[in-house]
C-alpha positions as CSV (number, residue, x, y, z in Angstrom):
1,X,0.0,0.0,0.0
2,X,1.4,3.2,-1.1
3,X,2.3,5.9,1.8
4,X,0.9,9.1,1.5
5,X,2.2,12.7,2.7
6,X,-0.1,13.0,5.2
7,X,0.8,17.4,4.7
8,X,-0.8,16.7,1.5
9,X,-4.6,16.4,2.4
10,X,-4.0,19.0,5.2
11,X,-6.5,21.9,4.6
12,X,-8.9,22.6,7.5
13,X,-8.4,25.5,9.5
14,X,-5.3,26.8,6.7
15,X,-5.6,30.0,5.0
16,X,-5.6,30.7,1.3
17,X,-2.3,31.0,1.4
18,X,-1.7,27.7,2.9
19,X,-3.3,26.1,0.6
20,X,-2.0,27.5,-2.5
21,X,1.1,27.1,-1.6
22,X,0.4,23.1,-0.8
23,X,-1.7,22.4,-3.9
24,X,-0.8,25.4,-6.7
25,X,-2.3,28.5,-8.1
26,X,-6.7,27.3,-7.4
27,X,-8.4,26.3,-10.7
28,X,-11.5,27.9,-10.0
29,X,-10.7,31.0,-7.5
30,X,-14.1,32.8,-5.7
31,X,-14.4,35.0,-2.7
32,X,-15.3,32.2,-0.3
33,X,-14.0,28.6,-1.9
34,X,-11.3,27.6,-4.4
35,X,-11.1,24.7,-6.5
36,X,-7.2,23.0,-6.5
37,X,-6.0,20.4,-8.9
38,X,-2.8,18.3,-7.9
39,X,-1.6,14.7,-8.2
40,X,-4.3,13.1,-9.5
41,X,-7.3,14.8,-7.1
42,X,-9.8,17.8,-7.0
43,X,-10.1,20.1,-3.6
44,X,-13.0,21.9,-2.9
45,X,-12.2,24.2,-0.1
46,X,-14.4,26.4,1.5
47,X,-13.3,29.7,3.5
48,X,-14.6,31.6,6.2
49,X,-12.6,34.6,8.5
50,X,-9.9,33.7,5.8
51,X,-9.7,29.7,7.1
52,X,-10.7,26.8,5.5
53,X,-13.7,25.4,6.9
54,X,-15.1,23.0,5.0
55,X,-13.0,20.5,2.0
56,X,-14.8,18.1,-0.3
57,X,-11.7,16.1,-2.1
58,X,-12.0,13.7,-5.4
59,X,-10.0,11.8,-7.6
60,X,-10.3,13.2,-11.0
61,X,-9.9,10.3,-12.8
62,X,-13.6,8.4,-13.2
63,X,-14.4,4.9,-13.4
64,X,-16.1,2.8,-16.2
65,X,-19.9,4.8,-14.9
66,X,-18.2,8.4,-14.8
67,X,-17.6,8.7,-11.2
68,X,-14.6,9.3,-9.7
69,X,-12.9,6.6,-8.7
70,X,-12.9,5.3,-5.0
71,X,-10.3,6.7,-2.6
72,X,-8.9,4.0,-1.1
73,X,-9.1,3.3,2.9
74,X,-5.5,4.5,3.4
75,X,-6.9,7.4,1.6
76,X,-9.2,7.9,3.7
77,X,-7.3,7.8,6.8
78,X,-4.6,9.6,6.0
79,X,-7.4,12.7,5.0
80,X,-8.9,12.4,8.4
81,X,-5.4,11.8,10.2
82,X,-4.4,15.4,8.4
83,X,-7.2,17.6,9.1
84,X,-8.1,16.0,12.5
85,X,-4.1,15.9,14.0
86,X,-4.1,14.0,17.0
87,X,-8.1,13.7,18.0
88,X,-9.8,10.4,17.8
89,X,-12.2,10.2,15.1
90,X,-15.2,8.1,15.9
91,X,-17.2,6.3,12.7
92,X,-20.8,6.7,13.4
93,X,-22.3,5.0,10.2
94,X,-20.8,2.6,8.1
95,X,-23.7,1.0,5.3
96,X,-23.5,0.5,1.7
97,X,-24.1,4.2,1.0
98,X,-22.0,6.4,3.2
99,X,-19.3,5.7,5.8
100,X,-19.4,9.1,8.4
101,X,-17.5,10.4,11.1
102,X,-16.9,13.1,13.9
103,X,-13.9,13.9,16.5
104,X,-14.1,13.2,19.7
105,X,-14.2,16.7,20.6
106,X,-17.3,17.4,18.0
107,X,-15.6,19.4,16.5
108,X,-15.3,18.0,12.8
109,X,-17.6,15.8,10.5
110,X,-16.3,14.1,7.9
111,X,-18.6,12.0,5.0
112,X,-17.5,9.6,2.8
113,X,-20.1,8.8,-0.2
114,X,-19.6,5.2,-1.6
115,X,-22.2,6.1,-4.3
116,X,-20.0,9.6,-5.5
117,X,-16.8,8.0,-4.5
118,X,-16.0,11.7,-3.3
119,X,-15.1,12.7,0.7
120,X,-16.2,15.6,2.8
121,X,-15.3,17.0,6.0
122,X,-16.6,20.5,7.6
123,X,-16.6,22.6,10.9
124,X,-19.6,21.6,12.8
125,X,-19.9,25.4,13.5
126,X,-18.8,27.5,10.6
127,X,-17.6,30.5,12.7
128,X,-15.0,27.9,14.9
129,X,-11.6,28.5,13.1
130,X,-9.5,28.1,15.8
């Protein structure tokens, strides 16, 4: 199983500036999200009070239906591992639909849609950046 830079799903709570500097010059670039393309994914990145608070990430290559392929469970981990640090995160739903999460601390959700093949974690509050 290949290792991933766990720096390189990193995104909640970062600044603009953060990001760009980890994923390139945004694809799409509005007042409150950007759209980055790098190695083979898409990040969807939400800002508010100049942080990130909410990502959705991809891959951009699609499968045989034209959805993006699944992200793999090492994926997976390694997204929640980044944006979570060292809080436990606690799986509350795993059926053939969705698998979702939260920290221990309540602070984070995080959704993975089996059907979309595509990941999302937010802010339970919008306004808690720090």
């Amino acid at each position: 199983m290949k290792k991933i830079d766990i720096s390189f799903f990193k995104a909640i709570r970062e600044t603009p500036e953060y990001c760009q500097k980890n994923y390139g010059l945004p694809v799409v670039d509005g007042p409150f999200f950007k759209t980055y393309k790098k190695n083979g994914f898409l990040f969807f990145i939400d800002f508010f009070d100049n942080k990130a608070v909410a990502l959705t990430f991809r891959k951009i290559k699609i499968n045989k239906t034209g959805i993006s392929r699944k992200l793999s469970d090492n994926e997976i981990h390694t997204i929640l591992k980044a944006n979570g640090g060292e809080i436990n995160w606690i799986l509350f739903c795993d059926d053939r639909l969705k698998k979702i999460w939260y920290t221990s601390d309540k602070k984070l959700t995080a959704c993975y849609s089996k059907v979309i093949n595509t990941f999302f974690l937010d802010l339970h509050k919008k306004g808690s950046t720090s």
